[in-house]
N, CA, C and O atoms as CSV, one atom per row, in Angstrom:
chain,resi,resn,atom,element,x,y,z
A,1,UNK,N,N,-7.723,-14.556,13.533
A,1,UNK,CA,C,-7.129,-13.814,12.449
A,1,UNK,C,C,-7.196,-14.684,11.190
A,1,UNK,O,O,-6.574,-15.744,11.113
A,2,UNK,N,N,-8.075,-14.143,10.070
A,2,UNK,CA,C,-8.156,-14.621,9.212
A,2,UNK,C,C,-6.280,-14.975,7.650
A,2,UNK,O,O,-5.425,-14.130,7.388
A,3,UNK,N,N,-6.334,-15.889,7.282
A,3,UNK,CA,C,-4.780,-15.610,6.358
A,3,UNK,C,C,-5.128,-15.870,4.968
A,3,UNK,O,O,-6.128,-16.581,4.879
A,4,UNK,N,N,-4.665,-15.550,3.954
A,4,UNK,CA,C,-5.711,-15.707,2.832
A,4,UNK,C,C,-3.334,-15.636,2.056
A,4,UNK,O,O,-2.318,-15.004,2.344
A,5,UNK,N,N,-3.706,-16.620,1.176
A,5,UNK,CA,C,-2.759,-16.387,0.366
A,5,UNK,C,C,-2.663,-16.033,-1.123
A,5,UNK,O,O,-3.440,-16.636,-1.864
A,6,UNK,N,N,-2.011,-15.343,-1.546
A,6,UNK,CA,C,-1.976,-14.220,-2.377
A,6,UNK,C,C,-1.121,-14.517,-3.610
A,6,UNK,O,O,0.069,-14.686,-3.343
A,7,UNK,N,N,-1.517,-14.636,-5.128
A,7,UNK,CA,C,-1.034,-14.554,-6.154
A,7,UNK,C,C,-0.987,-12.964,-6.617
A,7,UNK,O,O,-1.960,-12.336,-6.199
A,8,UNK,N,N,-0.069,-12.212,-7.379
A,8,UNK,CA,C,-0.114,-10.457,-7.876
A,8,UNK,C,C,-0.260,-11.233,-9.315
A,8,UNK,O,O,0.028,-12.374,-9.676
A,9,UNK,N,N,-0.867,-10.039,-10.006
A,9,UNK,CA,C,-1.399,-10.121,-11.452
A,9,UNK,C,C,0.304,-9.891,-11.797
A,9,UNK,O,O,0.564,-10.640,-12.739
A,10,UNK,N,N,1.299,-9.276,-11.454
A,10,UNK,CA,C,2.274,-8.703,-11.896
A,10,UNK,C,C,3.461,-9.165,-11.047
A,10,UNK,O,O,3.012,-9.641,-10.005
A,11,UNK,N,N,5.109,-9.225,-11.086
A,11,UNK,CA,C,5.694,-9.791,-10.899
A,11,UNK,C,C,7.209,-8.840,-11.154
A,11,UNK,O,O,7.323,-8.341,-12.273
A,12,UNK,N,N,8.165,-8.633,-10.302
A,12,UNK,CA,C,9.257,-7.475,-10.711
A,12,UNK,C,C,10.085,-8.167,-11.836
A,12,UNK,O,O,10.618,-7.593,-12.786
A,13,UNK,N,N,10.103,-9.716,-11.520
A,13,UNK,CA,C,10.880,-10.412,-12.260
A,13,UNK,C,C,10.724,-11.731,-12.641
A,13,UNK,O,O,9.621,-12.262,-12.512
A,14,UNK,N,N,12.097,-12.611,-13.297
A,14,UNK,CA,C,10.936,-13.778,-14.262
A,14,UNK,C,C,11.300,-14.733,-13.097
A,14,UNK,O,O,11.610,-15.802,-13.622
A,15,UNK,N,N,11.419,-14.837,-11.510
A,15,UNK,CA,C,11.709,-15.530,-10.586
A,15,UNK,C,C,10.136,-15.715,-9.645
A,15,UNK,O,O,9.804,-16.573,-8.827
A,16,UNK,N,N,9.471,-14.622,-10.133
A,16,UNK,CA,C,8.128,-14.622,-9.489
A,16,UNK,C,C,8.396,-14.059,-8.084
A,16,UNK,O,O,7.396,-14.004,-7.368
A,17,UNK,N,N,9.359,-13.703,-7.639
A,17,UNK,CA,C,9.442,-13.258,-5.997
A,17,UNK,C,C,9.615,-12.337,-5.247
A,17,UNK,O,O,10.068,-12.289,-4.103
A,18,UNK,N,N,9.060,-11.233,-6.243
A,18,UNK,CA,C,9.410,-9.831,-6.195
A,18,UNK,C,C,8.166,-8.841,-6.760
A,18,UNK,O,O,8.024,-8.574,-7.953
A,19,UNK,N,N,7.192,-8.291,-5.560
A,19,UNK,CA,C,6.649,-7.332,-6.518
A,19,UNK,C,C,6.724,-5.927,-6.181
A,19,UNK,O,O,7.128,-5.679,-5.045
A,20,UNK,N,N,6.300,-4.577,-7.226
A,20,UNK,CA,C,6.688,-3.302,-6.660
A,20,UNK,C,C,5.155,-2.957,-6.571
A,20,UNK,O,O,4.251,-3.663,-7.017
A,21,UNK,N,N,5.009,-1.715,-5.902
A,21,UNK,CA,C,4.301,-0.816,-5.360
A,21,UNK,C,C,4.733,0.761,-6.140
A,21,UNK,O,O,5.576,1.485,-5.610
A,22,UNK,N,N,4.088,1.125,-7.344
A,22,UNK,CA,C,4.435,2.373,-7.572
A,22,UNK,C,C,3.849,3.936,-6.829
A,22,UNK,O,O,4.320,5.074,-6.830
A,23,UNK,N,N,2.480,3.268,-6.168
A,23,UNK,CA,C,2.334,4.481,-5.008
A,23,UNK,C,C,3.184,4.365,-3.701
A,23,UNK,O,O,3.213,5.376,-3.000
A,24,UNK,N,N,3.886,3.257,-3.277
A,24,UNK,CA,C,4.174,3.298,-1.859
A,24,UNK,C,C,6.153,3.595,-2.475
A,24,UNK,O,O,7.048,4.043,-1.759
A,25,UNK,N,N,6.275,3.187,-3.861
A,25,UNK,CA,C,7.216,3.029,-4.060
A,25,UNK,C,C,8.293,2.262,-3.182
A,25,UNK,O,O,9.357,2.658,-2.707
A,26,UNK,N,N,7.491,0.714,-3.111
A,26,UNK,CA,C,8.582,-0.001,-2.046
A,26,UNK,C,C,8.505,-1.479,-2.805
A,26,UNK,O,O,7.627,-1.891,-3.563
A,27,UNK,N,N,9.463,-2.001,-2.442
A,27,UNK,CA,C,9.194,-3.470,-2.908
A,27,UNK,C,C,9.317,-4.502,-2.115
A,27,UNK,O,O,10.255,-4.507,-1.319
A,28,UNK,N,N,8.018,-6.049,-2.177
A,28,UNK,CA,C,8.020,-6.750,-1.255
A,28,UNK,C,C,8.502,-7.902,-1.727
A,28,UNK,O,O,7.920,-8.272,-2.747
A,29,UNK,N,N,9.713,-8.892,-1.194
A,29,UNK,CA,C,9.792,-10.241,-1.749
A,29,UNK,C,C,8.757,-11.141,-1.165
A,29,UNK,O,O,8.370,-11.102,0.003
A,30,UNK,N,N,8.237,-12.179,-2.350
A,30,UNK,CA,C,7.621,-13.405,-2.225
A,30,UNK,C,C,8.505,-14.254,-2.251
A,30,UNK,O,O,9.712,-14.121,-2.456
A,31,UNK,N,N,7.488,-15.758,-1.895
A,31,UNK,CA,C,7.716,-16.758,-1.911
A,31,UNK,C,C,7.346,-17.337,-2.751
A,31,UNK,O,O,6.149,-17.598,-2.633
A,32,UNK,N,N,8.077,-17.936,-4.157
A,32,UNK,CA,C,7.534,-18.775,-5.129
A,32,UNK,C,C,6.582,-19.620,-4.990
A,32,UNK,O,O,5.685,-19.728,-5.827
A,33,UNK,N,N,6.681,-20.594,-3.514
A,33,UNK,CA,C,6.209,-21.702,-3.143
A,33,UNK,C,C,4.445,-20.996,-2.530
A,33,UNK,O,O,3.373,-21.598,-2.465
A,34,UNK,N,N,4.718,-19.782,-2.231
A,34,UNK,CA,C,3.238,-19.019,-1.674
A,34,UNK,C,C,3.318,-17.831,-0.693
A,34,UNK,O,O,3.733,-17.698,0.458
A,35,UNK,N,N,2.924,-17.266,-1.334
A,35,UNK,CA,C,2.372,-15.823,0.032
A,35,UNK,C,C,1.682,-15.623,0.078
A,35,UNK,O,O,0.943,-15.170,-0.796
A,36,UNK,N,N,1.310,-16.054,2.177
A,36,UNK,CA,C,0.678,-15.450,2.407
A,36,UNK,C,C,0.501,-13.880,3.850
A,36,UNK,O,O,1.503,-13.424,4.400
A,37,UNK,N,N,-0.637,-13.471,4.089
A,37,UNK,CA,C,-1.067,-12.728,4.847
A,37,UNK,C,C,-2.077,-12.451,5.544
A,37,UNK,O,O,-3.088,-13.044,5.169
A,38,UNK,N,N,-2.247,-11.564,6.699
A,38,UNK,CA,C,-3.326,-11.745,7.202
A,38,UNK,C,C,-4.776,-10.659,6.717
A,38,UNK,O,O,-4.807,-9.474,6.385
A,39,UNK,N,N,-5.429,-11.280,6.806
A,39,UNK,CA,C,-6.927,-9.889,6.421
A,39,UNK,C,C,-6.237,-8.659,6.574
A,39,UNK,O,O,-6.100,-7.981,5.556
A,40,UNK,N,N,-5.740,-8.205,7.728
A,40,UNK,CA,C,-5.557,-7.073,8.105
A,40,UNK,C,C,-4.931,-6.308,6.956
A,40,UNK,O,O,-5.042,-5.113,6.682
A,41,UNK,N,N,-4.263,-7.246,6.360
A,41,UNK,CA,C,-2.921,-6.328,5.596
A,41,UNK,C,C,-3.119,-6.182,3.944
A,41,UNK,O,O,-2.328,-5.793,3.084
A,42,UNK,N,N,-4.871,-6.780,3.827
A,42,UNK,CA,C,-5.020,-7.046,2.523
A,42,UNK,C,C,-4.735,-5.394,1.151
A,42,UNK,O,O,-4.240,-5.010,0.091
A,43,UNK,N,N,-5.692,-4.994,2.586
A,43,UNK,CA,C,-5.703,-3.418,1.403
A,43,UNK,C,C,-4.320,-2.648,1.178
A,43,UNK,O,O,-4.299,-1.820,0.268
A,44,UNK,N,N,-3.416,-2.810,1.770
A,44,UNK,CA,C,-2.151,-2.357,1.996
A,44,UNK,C,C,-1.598,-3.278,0.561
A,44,UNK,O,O,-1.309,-2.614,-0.434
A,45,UNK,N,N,-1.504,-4.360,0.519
A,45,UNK,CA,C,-1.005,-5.416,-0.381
A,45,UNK,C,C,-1.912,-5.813,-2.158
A,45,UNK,O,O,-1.846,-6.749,-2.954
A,46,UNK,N,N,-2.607,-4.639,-2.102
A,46,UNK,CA,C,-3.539,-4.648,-3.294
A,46,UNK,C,C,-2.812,-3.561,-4.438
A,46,UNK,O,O,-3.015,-3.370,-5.638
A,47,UNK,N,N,-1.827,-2.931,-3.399
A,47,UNK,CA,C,-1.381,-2.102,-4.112
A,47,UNK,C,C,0.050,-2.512,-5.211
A,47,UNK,O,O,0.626,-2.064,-6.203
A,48,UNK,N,N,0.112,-3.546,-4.347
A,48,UNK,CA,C,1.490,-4.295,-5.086
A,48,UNK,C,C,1.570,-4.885,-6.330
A,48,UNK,O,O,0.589,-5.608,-6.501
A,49,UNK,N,N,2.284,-4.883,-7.218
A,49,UNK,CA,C,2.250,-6.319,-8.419
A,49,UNK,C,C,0.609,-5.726,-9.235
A,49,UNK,O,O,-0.103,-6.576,-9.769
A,50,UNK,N,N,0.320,-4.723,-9.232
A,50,UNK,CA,C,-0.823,-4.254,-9.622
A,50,UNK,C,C,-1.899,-5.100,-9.863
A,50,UNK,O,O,-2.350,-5.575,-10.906
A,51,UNK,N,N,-2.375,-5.241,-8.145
A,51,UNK,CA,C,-3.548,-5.832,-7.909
A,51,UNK,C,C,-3.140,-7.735,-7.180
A,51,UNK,O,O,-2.084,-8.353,-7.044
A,52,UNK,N,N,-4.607,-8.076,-6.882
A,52,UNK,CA,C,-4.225,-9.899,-6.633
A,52,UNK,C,C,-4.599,-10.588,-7.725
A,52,UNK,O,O,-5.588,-10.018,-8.186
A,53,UNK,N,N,-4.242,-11.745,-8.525
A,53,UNK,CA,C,-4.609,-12.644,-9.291
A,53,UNK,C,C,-5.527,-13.352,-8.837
A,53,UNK,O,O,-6.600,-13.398,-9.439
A,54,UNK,N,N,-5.349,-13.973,-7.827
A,54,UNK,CA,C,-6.349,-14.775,-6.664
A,54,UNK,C,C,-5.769,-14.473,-5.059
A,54,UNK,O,O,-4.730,-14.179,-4.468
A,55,UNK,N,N,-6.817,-14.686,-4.877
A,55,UNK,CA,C,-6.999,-14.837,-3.124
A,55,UNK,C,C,-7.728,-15.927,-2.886
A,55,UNK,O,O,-8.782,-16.163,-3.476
A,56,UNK,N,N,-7.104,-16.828,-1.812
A,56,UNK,CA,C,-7.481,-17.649,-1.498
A,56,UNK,C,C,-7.608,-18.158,-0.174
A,56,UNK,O,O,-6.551,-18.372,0.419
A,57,UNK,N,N,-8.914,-18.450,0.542
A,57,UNK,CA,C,-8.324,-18.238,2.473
A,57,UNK,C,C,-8.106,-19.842,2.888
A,57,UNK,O,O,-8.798,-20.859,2.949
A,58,UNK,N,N,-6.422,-19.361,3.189
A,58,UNK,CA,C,-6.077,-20.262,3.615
A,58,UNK,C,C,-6.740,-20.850,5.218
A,58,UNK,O,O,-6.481,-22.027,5.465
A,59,UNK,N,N,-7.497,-20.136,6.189
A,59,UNK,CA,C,-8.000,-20.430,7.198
A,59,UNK,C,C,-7.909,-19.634,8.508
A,59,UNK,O,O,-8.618,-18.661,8.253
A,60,UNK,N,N,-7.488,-19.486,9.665
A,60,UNK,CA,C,-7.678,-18.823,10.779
A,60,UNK,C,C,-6.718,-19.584,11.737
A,60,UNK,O,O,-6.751,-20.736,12.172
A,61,UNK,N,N,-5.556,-18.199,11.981
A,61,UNK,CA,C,-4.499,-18.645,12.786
A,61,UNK,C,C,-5.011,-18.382,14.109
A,61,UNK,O,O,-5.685,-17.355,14.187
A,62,UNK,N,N,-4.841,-19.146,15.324
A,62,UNK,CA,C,-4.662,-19.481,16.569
A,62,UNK,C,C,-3.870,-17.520,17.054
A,62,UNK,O,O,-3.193,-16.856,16.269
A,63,UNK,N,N,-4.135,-17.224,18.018
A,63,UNK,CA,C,-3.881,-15.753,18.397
A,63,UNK,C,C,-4.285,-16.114,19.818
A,63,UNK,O,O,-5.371,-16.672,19.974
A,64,UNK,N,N,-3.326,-15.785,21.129
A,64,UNK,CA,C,-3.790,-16.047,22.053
A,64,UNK,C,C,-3.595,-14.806,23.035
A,64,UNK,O,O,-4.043,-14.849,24.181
């Protein structure tokens, strides 16, 4: 399983740890320090914070 961690172009607030989704109308907290996720969940999470700033792959978690 690939994990790639995730900057949003956009941000709910000036804490950085919060972004919304106006089609799913839901909101996800971050982690200042970094979020990330797995491939799977990328297209789901594109929708957030309108869009990614960067993606970056962090590497391939162990799954047994």
């Amino acid at each position: 399983m690939k994990i790639y961690e995730i900057e949003f172009m956009d941000y709910t607030n000036g804490l950085r740890n919060c972004v919304h989704s106006e089609k799913f109308n839901k909101y996800i907290d971050t982690d200042k320090q970094g979020f990330v996720a797995k491939e799977s969940d990328l297209d789901y999470l594109k929708e957030f914070g309108n869009g990614f700033r960067t993606l970056r792959f962090i590497g391939t978690m162990f799954e047994k």
